[in-house]
C-alpha positions in Angstrom: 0.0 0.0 0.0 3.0 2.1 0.7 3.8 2.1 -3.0 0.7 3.1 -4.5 0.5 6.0 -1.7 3.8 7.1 -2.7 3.0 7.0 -6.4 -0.5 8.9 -6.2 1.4 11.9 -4.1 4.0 11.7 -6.9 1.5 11.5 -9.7 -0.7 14.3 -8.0 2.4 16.8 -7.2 3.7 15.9 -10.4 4.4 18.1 -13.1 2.0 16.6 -16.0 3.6 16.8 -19.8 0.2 15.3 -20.5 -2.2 18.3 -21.4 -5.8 16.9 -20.9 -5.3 15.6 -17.6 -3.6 18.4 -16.5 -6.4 20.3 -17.6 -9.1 18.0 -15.9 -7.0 18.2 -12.9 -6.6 21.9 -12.2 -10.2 21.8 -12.0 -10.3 20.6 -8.2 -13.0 17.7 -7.4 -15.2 18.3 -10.4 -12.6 18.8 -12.8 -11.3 15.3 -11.7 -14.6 13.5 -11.2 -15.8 14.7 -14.5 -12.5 13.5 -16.5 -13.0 9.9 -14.9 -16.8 9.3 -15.4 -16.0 10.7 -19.4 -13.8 8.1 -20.1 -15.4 5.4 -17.8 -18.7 5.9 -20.1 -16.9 5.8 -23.5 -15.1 2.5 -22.4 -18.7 1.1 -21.4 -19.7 2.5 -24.9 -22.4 4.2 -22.4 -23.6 8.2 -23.7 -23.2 10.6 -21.3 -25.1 14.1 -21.4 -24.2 17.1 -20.4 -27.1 17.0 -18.1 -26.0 13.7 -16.4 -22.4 15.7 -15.8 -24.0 18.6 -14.2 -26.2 16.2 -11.4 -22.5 13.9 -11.2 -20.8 16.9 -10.1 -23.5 19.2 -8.3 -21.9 18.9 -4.9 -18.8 20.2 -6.2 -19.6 22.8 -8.7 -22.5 24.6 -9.7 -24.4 24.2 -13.3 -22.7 27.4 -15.3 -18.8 26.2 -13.6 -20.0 22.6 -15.2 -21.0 24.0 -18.2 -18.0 26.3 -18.5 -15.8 23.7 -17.6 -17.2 22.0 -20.9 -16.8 24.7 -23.2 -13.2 25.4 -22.3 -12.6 21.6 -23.4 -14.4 21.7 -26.1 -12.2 24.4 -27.0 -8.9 22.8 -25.9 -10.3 19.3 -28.0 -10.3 17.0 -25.2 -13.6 16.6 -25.0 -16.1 16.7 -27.6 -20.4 17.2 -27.9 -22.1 14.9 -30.2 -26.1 15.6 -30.7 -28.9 13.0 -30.4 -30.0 11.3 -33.0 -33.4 10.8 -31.1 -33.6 14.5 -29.7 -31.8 16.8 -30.9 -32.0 19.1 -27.7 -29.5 16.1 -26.0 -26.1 16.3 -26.2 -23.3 14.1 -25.4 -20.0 14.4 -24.4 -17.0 12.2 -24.9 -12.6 12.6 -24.7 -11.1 13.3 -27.9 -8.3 10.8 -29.4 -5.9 13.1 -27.3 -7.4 12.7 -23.7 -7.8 8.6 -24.2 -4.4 8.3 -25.4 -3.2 10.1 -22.5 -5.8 8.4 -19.9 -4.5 5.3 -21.3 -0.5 6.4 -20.6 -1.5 7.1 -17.2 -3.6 4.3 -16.2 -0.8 1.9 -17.5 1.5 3.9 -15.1 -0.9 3.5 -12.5 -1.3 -0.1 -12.9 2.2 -0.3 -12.7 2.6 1.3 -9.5 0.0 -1.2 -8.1 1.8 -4.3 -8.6 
């Protein structure tokens, strides 16, 4: 357990090359939360709306912050909105190529630190 302490205080202190994290991460709670249940819905090849995002991270942020928060990585491309195809009012958000190739870099890091 002592490893995988060490290695999250390193990984959290770090200095990230990695651009999309360190953009989900200097976020606080929400910023963090919202980066995990992105990528944890487009590996369960499960939509997620920005509604749903908003109610994940209510106690943390409020609505405009969560939709802010959106904007600024749809701007950056590491996330992107997709409309319905059933309602066109609904939209989805999932991680560009950029944020899964770097979520992938650091969960294999992770992993590593585990074992």
């Amino acid at each position: 357990m002592s490893k995988l302490a060490k290695y999250l205080i390193s990984d959290l202190k770090g200095d990230w090359s990695k651009p999309s994290i360190k953009f989900f991460r200097s976020n606080g709670a929400y910023g963090y939360i919202m980066w995990l249940t992105i990528i944890n819905s487009y590996f369960q090849k499960k939509n997620i709306s920005i509604e749903k995002l908003v109610i994940d991270v209510e106690t943390y942020a409020s609505r405009r912050t969560v939709i802010d928060f959106i904007s600024k990585g749809v701007e950056a491309k590491f996330i992107k909105k997709i409309n319905s195809t059933e309602d066109k009012r609904k939209i989805f958000i999932e991680p560009t190529k950029i944020t899964l190739q770097e979520y992938s870099e650091w969960s294999n890091e992770f992993v590593k630190s585990v074992v």
